[in-house]
C-alpha positions in Angstrom: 55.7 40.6 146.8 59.1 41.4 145.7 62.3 39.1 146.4 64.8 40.5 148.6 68.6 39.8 148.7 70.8 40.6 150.8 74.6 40.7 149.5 77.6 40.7 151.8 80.4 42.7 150.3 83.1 42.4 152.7 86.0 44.2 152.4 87.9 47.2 154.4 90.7 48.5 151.6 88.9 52.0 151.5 89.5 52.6 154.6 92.9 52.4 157.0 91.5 50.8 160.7 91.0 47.2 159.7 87.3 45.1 160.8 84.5 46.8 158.6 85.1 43.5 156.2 83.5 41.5 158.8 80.7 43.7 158.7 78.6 42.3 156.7 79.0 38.8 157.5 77.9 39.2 161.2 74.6 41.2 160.3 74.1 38.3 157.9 74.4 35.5 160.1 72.1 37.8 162.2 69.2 38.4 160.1 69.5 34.9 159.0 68.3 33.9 162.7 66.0 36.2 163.1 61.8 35.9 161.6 63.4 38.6 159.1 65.6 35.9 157.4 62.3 34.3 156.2 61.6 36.8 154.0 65.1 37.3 152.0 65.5 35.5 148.8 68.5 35.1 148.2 71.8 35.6 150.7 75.0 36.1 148.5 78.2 36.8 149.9 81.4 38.4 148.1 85.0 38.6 150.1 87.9 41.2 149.1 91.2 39.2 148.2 93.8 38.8 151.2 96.6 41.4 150.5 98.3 43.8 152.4 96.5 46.6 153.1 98.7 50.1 152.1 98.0 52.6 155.2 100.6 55.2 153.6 98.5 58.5 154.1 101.1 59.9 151.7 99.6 57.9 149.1 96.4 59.6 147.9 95.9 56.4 145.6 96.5 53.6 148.6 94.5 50.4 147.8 93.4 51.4 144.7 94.1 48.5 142.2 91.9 45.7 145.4 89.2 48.3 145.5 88.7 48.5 141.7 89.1 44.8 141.4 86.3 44.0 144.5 83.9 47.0 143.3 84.0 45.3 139.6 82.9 41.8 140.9 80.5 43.1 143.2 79.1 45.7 140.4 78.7 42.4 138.0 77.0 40.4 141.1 74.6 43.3 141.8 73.6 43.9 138.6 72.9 40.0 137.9 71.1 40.5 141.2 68.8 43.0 139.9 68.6 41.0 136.7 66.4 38.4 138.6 64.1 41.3 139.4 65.5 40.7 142.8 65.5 44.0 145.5 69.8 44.0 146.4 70.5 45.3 150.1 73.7 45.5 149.8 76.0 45.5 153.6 79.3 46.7 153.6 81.8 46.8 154.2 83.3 50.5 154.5 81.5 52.6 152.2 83.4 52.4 149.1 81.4 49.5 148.2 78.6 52.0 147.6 80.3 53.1 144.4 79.6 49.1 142.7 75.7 49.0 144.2 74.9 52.4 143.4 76.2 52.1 139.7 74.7 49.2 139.2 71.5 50.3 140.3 71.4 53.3 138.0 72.6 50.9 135.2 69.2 49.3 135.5 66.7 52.5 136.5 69.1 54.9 134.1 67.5 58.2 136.3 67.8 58.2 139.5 68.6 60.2 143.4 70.2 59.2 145.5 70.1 59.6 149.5 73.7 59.0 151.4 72.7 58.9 155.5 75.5 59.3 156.6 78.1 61.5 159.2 80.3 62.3 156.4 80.2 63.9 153.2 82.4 61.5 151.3 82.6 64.1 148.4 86.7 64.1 148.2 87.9 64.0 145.1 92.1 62.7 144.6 92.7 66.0 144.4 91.1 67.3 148.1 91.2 64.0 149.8 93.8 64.7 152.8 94.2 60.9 154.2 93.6 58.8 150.7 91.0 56.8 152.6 89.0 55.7 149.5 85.6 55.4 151.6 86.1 59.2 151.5 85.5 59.5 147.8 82.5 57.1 146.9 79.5 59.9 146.6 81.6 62.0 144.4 82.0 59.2 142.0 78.9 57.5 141.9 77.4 61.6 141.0 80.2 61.8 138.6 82.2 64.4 139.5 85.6 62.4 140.9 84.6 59.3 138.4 88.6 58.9 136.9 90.1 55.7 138.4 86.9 54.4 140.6 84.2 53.7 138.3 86.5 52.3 135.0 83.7 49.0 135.3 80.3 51.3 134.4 79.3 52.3 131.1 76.1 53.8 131.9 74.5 57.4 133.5 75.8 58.4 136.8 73.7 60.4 139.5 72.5 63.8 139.1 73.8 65.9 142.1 70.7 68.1 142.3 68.8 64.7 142.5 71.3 63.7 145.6 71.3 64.4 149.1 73.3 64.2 152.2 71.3 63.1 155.3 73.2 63.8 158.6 75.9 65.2 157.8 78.4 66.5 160.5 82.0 65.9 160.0 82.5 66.9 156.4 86.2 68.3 155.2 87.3 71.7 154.8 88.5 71.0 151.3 85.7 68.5 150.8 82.7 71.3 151.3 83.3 73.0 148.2 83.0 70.3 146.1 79.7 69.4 147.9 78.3 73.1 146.7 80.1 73.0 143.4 78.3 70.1 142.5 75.0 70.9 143.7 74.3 68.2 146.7 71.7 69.1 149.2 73.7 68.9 152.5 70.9 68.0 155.6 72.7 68.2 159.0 72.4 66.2 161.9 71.7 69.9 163.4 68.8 69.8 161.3 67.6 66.3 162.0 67.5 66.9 165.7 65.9 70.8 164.8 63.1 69.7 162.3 62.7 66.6 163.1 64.0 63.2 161.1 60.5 62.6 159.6 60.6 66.1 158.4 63.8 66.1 157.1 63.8 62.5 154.8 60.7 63.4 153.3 62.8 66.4 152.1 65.4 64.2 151.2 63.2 61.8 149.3 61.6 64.6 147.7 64.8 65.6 146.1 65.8 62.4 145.3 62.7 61.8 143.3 61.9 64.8 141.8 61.7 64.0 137.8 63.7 60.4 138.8 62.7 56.8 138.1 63.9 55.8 141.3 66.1 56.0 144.9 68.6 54.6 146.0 69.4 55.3 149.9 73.1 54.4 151.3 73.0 54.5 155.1 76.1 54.2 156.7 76.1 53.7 160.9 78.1 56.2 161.6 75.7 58.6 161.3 74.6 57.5 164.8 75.8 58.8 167.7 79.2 56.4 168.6 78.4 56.9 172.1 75.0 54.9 171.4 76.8 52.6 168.2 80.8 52.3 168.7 80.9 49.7 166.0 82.2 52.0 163.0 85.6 52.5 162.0 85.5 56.6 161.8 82.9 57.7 164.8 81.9 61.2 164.3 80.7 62.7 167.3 77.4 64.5 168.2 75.7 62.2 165.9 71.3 61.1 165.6 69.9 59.3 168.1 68.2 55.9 167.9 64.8 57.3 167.9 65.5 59.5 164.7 67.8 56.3 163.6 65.0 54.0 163.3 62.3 56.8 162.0 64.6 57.0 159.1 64.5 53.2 159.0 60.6 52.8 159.2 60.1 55.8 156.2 62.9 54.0 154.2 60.3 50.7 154.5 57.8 52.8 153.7 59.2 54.1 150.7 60.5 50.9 149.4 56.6 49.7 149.7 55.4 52.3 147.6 58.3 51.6 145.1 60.3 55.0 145.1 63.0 53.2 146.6 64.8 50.7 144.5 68.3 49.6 146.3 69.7 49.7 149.8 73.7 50.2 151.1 74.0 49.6 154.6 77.3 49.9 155.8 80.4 50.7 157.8 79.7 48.1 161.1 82.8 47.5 162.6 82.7 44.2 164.8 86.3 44.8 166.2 85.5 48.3 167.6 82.3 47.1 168.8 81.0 46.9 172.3 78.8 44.1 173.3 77.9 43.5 170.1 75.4 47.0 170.7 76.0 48.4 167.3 75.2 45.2 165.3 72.3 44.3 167.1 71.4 48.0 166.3 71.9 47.6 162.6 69.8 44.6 162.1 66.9 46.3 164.1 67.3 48.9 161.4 66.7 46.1 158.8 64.1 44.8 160.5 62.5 48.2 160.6 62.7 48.4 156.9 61.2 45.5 156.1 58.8 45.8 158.5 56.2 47.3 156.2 57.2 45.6 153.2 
């Protein structure tokens, strides 16, 4: 039986609407009080500095220097994480968090893929990025090809882009598409989710992600639900998956970490201020519970 943690890394500065920093904290608590929280390990929790966030969407750079300095500490955290031979699920957060539990991840496996489930692409680079939102950049880092500025802390191998995969993907950026096809990610829409099925389509995912790899790691950021079914995230894309192909991804994820493809988890992006009812957090611990389910 492997030891799971759960790490709360809880900061916003990626990202210009404020609340995804208390994120990870509620599904925490959550878990914690649920049969679920029997089976974690450890719970650690890691908070961004107070400063003033920069919402200039001038500035293609805004919050640079707090995300660097938040992603370093929680890269070092992580990594002593996985040191204990502890499995990190790491809950953001907005999703430049993913570039610190990613890394850190490959700094341990050294080959891996990587699956992002997400609405967006987040394959901006400074150069194409159009609001200088920095959860918009995180994939294209963590596989290396927009690395300057974001990943100063890691000195080991980055992600293979023909070993990554976007799963859901619906609202990507004109400018941001090219970059997606230069590098060589597999793009999986929500089209094809709801055409082929979500079973059908992560095993195609994981199948990439794996091929020739010593590992997975799997990011899944709520938004790629439909907001009309979970409000709770800071940038709602609509025409998103429904719960049904939600938690199938969930239960193969579990399935997947059983068999040991699957080394790390993100999940990320709740945001308790735009939530109603508290509908999409009790949605994303149900997805945690579905992962562990089988474990």
């Amino acid at each position: 039986m492997k030891n799971f943690s759960i790490i709360s890394a809880c900061s916003d500065f990626g990202v210009h609407v404020n609340g995804a920093k208390f994120g990870p904290e509620a599904i925490s608590k959550d878990v914690q009080e649920t049969e679920l929280g029997g089976k974690i390990t450890n719970f650690y929790t890691l908070h961004a500095e107070e400063a003033e966030k920069e919402l200039d969407k001038n500035n293609k750079k805004k919050n640079l220097l707090p995300v660097n300095k938040f992603n370093t500490e929680l890269y070092n955290l992580v990594n002593e994480v996985i040191k204990k031979e502890e499995f990190p699920v790491t809950l953001g957060g907005d999703h430049v968090i993913a570039i610190a539990s990613a890394l850190a991840s490959i700094n341990k496996y050294k080959n891996m893929g990587i699956i992002w489930v997400d609405a967006h692409g987040d394959y901006n680079t400074f150069a194409t990025t159009q609001s200088g939102n920095l959860h918009g950049l995180p994939y294209a880092v963590i596989t290396g090809y927009e690395k300057q500025l974001l990943a100063d802390f890691h000195n080991g191998n980055f992600y293979n882009p023909h070993n990554a995969v976007i799963l859901g993907g619906r609202d990507i950026d004109e400018l941001e598409l090219p970059n997606i096809t230069d590098a060589g990610v597999t793009l999986i829409s929500t089209e094809d989710i709801h055409k082929y099925g979500a079973e059908a389509m992560f095993k195609k995912a994981i199948e990439i992600a794996s091929n020739g790899t010593d590992g997975v790691h799997i990011s899944y950021d709520l938004d790629v639900i439909d907001p009309k079914i979970a409000p709770g995230v800071s940038i709602p894309a609509t025409h998103g998956i429904n719960l049904d192909e939600a938690y199938k991804i969930a239960d193969l994820i579990s399935e997947k970490i059983s068999d040991k493809t699957v080394k790390s988890l993100d999940l990320v992006e709740l945001n308790p201020l735009l939530d109603k009812d508290k509908v999409t957090e009790k949605i994303a611990v149900e997805i945690l519970e579905r992962i562990f389910s089988k474990i």
